[in-house]
Residue frames as a rotation matrix with the C-alpha (Angstrom) as fourth column:
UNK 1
-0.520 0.831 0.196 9.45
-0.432 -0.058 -0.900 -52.47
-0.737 -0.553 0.390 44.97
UNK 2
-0.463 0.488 0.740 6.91
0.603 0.785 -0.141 -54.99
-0.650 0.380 -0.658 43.32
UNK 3
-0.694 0.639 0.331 4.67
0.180 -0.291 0.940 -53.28
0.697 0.712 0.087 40.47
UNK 4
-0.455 0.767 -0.452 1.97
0.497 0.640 0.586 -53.92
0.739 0.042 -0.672 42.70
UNK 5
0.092 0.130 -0.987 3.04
0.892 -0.451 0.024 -51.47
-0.442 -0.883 -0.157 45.35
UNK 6
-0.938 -0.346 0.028 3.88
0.335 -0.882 0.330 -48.63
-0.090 0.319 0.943 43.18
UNK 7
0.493 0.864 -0.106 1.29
0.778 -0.492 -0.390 -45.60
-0.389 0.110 -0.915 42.53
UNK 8
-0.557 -0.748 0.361 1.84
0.825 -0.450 0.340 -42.93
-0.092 0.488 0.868 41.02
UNK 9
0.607 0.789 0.094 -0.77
0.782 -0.572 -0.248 -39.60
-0.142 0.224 -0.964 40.63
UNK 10
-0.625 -0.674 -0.393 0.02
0.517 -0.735 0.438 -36.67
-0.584 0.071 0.808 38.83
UNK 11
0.330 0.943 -0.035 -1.88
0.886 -0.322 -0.334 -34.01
-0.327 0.079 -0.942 37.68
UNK 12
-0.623 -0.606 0.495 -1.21
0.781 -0.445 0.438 -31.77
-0.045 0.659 0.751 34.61
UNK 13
-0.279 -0.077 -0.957 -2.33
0.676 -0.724 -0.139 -28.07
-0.682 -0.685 0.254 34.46
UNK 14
0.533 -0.018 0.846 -3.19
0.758 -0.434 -0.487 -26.10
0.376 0.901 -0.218 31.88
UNK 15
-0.436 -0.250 -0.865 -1.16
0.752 -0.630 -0.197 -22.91
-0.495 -0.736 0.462 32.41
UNK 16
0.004 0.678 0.735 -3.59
0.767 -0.474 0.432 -20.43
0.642 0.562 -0.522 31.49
UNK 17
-0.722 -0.504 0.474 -3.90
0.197 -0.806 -0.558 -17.06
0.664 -0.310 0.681 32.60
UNK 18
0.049 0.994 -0.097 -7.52
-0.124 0.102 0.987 -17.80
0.991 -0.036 0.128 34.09
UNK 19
-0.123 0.335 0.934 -8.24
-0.946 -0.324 -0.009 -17.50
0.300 -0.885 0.357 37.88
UNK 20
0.797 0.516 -0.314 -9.68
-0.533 0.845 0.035 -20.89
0.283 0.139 0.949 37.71
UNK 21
0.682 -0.445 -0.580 -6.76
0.001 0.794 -0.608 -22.52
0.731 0.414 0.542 36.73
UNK 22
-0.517 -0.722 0.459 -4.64
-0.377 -0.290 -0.880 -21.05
0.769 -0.628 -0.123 39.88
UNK 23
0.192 0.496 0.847 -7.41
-0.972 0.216 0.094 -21.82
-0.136 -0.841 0.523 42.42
UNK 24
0.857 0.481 -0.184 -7.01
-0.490 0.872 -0.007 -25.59
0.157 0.096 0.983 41.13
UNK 25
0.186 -0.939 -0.288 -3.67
0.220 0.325 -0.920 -25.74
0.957 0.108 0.268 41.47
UNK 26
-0.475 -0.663 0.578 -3.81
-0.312 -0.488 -0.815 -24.76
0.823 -0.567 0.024 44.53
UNK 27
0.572 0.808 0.141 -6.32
-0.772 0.472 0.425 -26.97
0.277 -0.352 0.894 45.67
UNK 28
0.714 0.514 -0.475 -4.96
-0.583 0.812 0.001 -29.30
0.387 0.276 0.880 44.50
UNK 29
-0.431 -0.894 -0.124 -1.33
-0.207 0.232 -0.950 -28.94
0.878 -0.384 -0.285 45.96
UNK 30
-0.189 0.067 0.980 -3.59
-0.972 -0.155 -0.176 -28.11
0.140 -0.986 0.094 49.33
UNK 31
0.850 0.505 0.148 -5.38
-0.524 0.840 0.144 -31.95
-0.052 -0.200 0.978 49.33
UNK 32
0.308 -0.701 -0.643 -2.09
0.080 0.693 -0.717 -33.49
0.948 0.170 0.270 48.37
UNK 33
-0.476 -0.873 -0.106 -0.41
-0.102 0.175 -0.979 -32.30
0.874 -0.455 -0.172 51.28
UNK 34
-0.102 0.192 0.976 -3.26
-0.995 -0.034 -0.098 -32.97
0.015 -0.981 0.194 53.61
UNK 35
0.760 0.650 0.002 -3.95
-0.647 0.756 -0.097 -36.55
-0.065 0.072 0.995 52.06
UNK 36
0.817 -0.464 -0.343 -0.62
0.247 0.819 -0.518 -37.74
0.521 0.339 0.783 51.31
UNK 37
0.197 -0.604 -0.772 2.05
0.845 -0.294 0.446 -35.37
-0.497 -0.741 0.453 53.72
UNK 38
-0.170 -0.749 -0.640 3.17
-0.160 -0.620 0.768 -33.37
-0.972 0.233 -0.014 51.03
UNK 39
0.861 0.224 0.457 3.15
0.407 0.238 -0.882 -32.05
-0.306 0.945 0.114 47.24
UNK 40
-0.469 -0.859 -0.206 5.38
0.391 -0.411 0.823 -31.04
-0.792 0.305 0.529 44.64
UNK 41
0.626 0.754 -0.199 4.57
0.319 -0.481 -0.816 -28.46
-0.711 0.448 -0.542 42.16
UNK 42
-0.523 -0.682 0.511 6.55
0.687 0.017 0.727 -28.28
-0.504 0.731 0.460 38.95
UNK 43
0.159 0.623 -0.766 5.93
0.383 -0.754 -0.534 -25.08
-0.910 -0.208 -0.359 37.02
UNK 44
0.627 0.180 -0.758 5.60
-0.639 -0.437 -0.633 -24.14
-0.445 0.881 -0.159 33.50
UNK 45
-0.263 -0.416 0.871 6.57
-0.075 0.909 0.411 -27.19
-0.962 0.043 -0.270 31.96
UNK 46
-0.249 0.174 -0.953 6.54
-0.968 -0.024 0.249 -27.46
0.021 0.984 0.175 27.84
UNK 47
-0.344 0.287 0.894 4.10
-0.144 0.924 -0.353 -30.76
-0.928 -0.250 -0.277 27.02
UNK 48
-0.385 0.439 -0.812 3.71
-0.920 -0.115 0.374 -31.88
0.071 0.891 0.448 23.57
UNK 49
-0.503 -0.001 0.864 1.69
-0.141 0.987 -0.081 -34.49
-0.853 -0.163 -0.496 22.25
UNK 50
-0.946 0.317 0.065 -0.50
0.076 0.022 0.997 -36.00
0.315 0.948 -0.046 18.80
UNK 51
-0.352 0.936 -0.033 -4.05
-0.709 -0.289 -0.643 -34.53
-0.611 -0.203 0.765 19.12
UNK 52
0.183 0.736 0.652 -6.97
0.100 0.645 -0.757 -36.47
-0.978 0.204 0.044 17.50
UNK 53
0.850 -0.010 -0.527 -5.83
-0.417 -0.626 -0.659 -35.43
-0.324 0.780 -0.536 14.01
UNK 54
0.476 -0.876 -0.072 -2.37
0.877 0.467 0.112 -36.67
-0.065 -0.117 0.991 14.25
UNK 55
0.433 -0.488 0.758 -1.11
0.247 -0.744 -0.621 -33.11
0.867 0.456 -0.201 14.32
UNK 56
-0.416 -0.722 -0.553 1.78
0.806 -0.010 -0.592 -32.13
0.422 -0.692 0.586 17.21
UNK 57
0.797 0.572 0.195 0.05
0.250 -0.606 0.755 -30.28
0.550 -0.553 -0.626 19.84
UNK 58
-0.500 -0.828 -0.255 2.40
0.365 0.065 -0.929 -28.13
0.785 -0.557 0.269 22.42
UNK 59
0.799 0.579 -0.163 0.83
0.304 -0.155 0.940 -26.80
0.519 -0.800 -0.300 25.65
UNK 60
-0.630 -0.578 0.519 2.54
-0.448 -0.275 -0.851 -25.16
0.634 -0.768 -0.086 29.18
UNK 61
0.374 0.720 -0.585 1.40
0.114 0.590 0.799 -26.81
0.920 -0.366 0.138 31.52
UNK 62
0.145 -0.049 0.988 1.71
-0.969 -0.211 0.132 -27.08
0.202 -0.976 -0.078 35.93
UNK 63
0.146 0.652 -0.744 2.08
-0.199 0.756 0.624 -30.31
0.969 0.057 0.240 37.67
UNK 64
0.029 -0.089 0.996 1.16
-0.959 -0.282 0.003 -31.31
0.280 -0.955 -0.093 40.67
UNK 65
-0.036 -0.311 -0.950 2.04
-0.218 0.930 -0.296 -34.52
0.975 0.196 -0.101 42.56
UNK 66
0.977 0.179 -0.119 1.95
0.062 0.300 0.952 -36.15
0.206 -0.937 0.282 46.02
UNK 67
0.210 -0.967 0.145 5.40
-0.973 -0.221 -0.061 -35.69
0.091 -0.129 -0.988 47.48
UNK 68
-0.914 -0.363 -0.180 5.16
-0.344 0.930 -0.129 -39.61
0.214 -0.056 -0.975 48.71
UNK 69
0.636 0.763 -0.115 2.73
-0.718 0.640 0.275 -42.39
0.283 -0.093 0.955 48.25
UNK 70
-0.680 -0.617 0.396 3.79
-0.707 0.695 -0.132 -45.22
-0.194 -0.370 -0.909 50.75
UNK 71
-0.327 0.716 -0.617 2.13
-0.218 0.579 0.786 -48.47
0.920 0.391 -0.033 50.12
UNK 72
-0.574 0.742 -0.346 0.29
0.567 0.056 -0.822 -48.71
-0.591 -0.668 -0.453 53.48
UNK 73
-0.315 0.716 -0.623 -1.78
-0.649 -0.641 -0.410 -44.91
-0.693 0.275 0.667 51.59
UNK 74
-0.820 0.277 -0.500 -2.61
-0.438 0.258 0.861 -47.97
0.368 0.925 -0.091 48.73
UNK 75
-0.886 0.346 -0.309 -4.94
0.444 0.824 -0.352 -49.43
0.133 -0.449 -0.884 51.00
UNK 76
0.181 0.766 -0.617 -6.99
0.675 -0.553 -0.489 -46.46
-0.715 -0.328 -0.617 50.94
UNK 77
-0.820 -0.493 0.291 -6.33
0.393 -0.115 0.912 -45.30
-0.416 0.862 0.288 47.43
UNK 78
-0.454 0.644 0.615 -9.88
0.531 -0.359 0.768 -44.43
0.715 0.675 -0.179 46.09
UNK 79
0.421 0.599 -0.681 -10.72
0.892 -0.410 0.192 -42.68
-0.164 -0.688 -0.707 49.07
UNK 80
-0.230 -0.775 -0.589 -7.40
0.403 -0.626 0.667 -40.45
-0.886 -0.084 0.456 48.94
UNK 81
-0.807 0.079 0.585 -8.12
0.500 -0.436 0.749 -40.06
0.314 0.897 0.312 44.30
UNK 82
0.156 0.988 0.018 -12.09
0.799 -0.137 0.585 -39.47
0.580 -0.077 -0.811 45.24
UNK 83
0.552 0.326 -0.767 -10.83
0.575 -0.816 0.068 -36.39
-0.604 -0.478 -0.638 47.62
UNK 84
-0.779 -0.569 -0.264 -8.76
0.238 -0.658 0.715 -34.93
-0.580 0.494 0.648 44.93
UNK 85
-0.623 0.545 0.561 -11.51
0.726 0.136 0.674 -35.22
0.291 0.827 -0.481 42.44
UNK 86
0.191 0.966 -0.175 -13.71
0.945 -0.133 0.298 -33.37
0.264 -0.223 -0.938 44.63
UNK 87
0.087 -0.456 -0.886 -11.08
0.383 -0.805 0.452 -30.64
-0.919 -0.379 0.105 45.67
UNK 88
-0.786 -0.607 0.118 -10.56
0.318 -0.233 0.919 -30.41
-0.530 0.760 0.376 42.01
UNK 89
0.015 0.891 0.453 -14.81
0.764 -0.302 0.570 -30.17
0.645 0.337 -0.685 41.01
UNK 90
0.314 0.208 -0.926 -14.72
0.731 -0.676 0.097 -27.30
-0.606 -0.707 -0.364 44.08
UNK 91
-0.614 -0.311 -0.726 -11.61
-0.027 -0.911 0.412 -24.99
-0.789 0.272 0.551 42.78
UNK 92
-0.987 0.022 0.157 -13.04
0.150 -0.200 0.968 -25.41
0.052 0.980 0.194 39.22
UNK 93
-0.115 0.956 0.269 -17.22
0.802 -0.070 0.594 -24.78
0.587 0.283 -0.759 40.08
UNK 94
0.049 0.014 -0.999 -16.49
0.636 -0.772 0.020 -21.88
-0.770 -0.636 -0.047 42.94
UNK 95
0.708 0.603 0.367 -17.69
0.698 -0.520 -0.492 -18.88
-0.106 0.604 -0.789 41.73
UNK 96
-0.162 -0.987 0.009 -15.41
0.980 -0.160 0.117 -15.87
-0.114 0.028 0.993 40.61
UNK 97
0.811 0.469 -0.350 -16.16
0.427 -0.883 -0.195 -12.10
-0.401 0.009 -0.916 41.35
């Protein structure tokens, strides 16, 4: 497949013990599989990387993904990011009793 058709969205997690962070993940798996057919959720995943400092950061982390992005869903690509974004400003601004 050309460059041109590929996509790719993925969406890293903190795994914190916070409420928060579960409702977004679970948003966000929910929008995947109504916007794209289907997600995949990978779970506690070890992510390092070089923080602003140059010191080795490690992290757990979640990710979530579309199960499949055909290139017909590229035609309608910032509609499809723009409802994650917003499923993702919900889980994270919804209050918590």
């Amino acid at each position: 497949m050309p460059l041109s058709e590929k996509a790719r969205i993925e969406v890293y997690i903190p795994d914190l013990p916070q409420q928060t962070y579960q409702n977004l993940l679970n948003a966000l798996a929910q929008e995947c599989t109504y916007t794209f057919g289907g997600a995949t959720i990978i779970r506690e995943l070890d992510r390092g990387y070089l923080s602003i400092l140059g010191v080795r950061m490690q992290e757990r982390v979640h990710l979530v993904t579309p199960t499949r992005l055909l290139p017909k869903t590229l035609r309608v690509y910032p509609r499809d990011t723009d409802a994650l974004r917003e499923a993702a400003f919900e889980a994270l601004t919804k209050r918590q009793f």
